[in-house]
C-alpha positions in Angstrom: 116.2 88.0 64.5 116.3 90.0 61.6 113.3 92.3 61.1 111.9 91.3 64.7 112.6 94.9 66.1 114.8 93.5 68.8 118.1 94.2 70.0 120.0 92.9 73.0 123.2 94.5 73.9 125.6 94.1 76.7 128.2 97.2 77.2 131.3 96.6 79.3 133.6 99.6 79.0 135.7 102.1 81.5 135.2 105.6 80.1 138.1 108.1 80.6 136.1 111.3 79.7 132.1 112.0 79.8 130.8 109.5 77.2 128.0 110.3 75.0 125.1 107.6 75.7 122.2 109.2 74.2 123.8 108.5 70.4 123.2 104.9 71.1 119.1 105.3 71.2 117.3 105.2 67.9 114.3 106.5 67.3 110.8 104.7 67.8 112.0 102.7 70.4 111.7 102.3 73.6 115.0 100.7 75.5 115.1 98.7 79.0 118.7 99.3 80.7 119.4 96.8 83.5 122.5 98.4 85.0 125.0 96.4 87.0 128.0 99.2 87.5 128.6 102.9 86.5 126.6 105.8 86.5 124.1 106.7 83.7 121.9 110.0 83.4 118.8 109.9 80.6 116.8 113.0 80.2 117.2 117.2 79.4 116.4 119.8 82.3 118.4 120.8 85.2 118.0 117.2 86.7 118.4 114.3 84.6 117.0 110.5 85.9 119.9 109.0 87.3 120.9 104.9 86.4 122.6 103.9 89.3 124.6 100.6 90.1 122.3 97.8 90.5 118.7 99.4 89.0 116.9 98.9 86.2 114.8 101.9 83.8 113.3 102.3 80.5 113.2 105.4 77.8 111.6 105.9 75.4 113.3 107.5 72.1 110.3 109.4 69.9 110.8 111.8 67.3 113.4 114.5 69.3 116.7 113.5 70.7 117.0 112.2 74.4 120.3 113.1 76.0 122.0 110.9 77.9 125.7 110.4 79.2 127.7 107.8 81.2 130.0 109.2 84.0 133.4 109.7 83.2 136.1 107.4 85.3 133.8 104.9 85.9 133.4 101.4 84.8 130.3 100.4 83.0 128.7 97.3 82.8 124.9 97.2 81.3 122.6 95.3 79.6 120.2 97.1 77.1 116.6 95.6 75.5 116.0 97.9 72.6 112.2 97.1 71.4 110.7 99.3 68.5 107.5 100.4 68.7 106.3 98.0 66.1 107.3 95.2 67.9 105.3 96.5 71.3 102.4 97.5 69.1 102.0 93.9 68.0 102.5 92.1 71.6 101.0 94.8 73.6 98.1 95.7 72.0 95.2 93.6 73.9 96.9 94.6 77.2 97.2 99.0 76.8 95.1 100.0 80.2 97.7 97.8 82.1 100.8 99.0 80.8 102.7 101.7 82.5 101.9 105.2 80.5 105.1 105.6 79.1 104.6 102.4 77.4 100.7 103.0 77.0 100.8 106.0 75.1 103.4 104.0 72.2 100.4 101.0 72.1 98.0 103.3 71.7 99.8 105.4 68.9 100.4 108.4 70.5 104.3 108.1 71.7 105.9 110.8 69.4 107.9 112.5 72.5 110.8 111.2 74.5 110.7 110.7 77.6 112.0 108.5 80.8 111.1 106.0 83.6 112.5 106.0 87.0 114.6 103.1 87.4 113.9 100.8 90.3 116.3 98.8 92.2 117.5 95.5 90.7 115.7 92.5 92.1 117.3 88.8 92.8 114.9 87.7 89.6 116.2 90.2 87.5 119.9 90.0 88.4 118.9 86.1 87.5 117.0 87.3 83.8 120.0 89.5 83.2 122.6 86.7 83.6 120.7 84.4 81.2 120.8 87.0 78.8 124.2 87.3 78.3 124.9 83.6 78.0 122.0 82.2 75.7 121.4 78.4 76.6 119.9 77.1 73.3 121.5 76.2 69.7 122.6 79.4 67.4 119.3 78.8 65.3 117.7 78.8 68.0 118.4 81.9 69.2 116.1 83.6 67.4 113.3 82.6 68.7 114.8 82.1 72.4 115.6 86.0 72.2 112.3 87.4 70.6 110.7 85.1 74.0 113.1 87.1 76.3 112.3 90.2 75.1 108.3 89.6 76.0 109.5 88.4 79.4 111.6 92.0 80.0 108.2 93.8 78.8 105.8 91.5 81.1 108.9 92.1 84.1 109.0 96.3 83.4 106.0 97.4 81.4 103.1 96.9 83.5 101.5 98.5 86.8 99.4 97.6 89.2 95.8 98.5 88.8 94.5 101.4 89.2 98.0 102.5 90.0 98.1 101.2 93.6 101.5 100.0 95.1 101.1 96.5 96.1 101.9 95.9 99.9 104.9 93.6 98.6 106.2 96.1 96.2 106.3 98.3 99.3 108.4 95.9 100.9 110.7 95.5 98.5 111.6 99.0 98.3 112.3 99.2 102.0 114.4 96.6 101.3 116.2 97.8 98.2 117.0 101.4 100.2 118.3 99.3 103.4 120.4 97.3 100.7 121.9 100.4 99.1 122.8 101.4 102.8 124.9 98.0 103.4 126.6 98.5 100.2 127.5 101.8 100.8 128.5 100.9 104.1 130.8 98.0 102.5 132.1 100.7 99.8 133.5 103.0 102.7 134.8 99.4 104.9 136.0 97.2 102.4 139.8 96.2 104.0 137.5 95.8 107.2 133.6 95.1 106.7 131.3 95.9 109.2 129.9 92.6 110.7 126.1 91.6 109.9 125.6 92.7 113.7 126.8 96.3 113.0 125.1 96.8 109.8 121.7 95.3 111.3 122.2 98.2 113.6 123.6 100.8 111.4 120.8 100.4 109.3 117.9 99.7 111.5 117.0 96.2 111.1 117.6 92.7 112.6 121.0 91.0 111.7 118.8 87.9 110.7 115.9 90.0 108.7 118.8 92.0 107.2 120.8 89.0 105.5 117.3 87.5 104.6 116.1 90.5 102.5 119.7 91.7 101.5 119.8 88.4 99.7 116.1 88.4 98.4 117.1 91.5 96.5 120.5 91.3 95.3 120.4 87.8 94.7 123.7 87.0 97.0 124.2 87.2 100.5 126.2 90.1 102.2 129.5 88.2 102.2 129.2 86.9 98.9 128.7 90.8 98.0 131.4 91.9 100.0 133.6 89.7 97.7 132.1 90.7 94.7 133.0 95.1 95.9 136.2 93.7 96.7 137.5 91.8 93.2 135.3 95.2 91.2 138.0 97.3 93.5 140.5 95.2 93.0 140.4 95.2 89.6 140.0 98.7 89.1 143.4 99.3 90.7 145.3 96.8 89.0 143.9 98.4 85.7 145.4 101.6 86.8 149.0 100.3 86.6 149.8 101.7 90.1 148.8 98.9 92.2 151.2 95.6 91.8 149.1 92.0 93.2 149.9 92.1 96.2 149.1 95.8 96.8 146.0 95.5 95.1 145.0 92.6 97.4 146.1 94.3 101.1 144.0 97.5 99.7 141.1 95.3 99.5 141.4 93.6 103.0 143.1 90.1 102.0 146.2 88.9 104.2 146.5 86.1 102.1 147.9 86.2 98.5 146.3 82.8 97.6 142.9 83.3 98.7 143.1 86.8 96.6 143.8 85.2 93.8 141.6 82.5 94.0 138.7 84.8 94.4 140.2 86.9 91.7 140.1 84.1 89.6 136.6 82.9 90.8 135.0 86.2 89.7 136.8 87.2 86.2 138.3 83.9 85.1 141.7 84.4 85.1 144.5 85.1 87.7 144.8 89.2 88.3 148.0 89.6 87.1 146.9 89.0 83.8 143.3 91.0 83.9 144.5 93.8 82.9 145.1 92.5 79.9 141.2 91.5 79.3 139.1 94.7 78.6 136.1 92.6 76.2 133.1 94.4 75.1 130.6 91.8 73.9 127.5 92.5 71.7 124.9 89.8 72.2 122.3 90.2 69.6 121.4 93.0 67.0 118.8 93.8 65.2 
């Protein structure tokens, strides 16, 4: 892909101290971060746009820095699109009055500030495009050409608004169902050893138990058990990689009774028993540019 003005990135780190994001984003760019885990803030001022587990945000990196950090303590896990503004010039240029401003004003030729778009909550579909990211399905020399394709489908998935600005009524939907979502998994963050059952959150967050697990799904692309599973093995994890927590600590801290069935959903979710993940810290760089 060289000279395309694509790069795809996936980031996988724990960061002991404040870590400096902002040195990552070149200029005459613009960058679409789909965040699975970890905190990220992009912007200057008193209150920088916050990138919080499970949403999805672009920036835009003109001719001044744009400063940007990734919470200390944390794990991270991220995807980045990095497009230059060539690159959108060339695909985007029939389509300016439909893209969102941040974007418009690069087609156009008038991007020379930085400057940020609130991220959005991460949809089923894009959980789904983010996956097949990170695991190209087509031949090496092929991946070219499948990548370049991608990187028009995150622009067609991000870039564009509805016209004349108006919030579809389904859009609406969506975000009442992303902020009752964020409410069940806070809920599960405080619960894990003991979930609350889909009765209790249906009631805890104001919505039928059936509508609940319908939507919850729709939007996080798993249902709330399947979830539930995944906080628990992210938790899990993150104790054993602290060196305080032995197997079978970990696994009672995290609700399980059974040794076996930790370690099967251990294994289920990282690929390899937990006495040996902490042992396995990758960092993977998918495609660069």
């Amino acid at each position: 892909m060289q000279g395309a003005g694509v790069s795809f990135e996936w980031h996988d780190f724990k960061a002991g101290a404040e870590f400096d994001w902002g040195k990552s984003f070149h200029p005459g760019s613009i960058e679409v971060c789909l965040n699975l885990a970890g905190e990220g803030r992009v912007g200057s001022g008193k209150e920088p746009v916050l990138f919080a587990p499970l949403t999805a945000g672009f920036y835009r990196r003109g001719d001044q820095t744009l400063p940007a950090t990734r919470s200390a303590r944390q794990r991270h896990q991220f995807l980045t699109v990095e497009m230059s503004f060539d690159f959108l010039q060339r695909h985007l240029g029939g389509v300016g009055a439909s893209l969102h401003p941040l974007v418009r004003e690069v087609v156009d030729g008038h991007a020379s500030k930085s400057d940020v778009a609130p991220p959005t909550r991460l949809t089923s579909r894009q959980q789904q495009l983010l996956a097949s990211l990170r695991d190209a399905p087509v031949l090496a020399l092929a991946q070219s050409v499948w990548y370049q394709a991608k990187a028009l489908e995150v622009a067609a998935e991000f870039f564009f608004v509805a016209p004349g600005g108006q919030e579809l009524f389904c859009q609406r939907q969506q975000q009442i169902s992303a902020v009752r979502a964020e409410k069940v998994i806070a809920l599960l963050r405080e619960k894990l050893a003991e979930p609350p059952t889909l009765e209790e959150l249906g009631r805890l967050v104001g919505c039928s138990p059936f509508h609940l697990s319908r939507t919850f799904s729709a939007a996080n692309g798993m249902t709330i058990p399947q979830y539930t599973r995944q906080l628990r093995m992210e938790r899990a994890a993150e104790l054993l990689r602290s060196g305080k927590f032995n197997v079978t600590q970990a696994a009672l801290e995290v609700g399980y009774s059974s040794l076996s069935h930790f370690s099967q959903a251990f294994h289920d979710t990282y690929g390899c028993c937990p006495g040996l993940y902490p042992l396995r810290t990758p960092t993977q760089v998918i495609a660069h540019n």
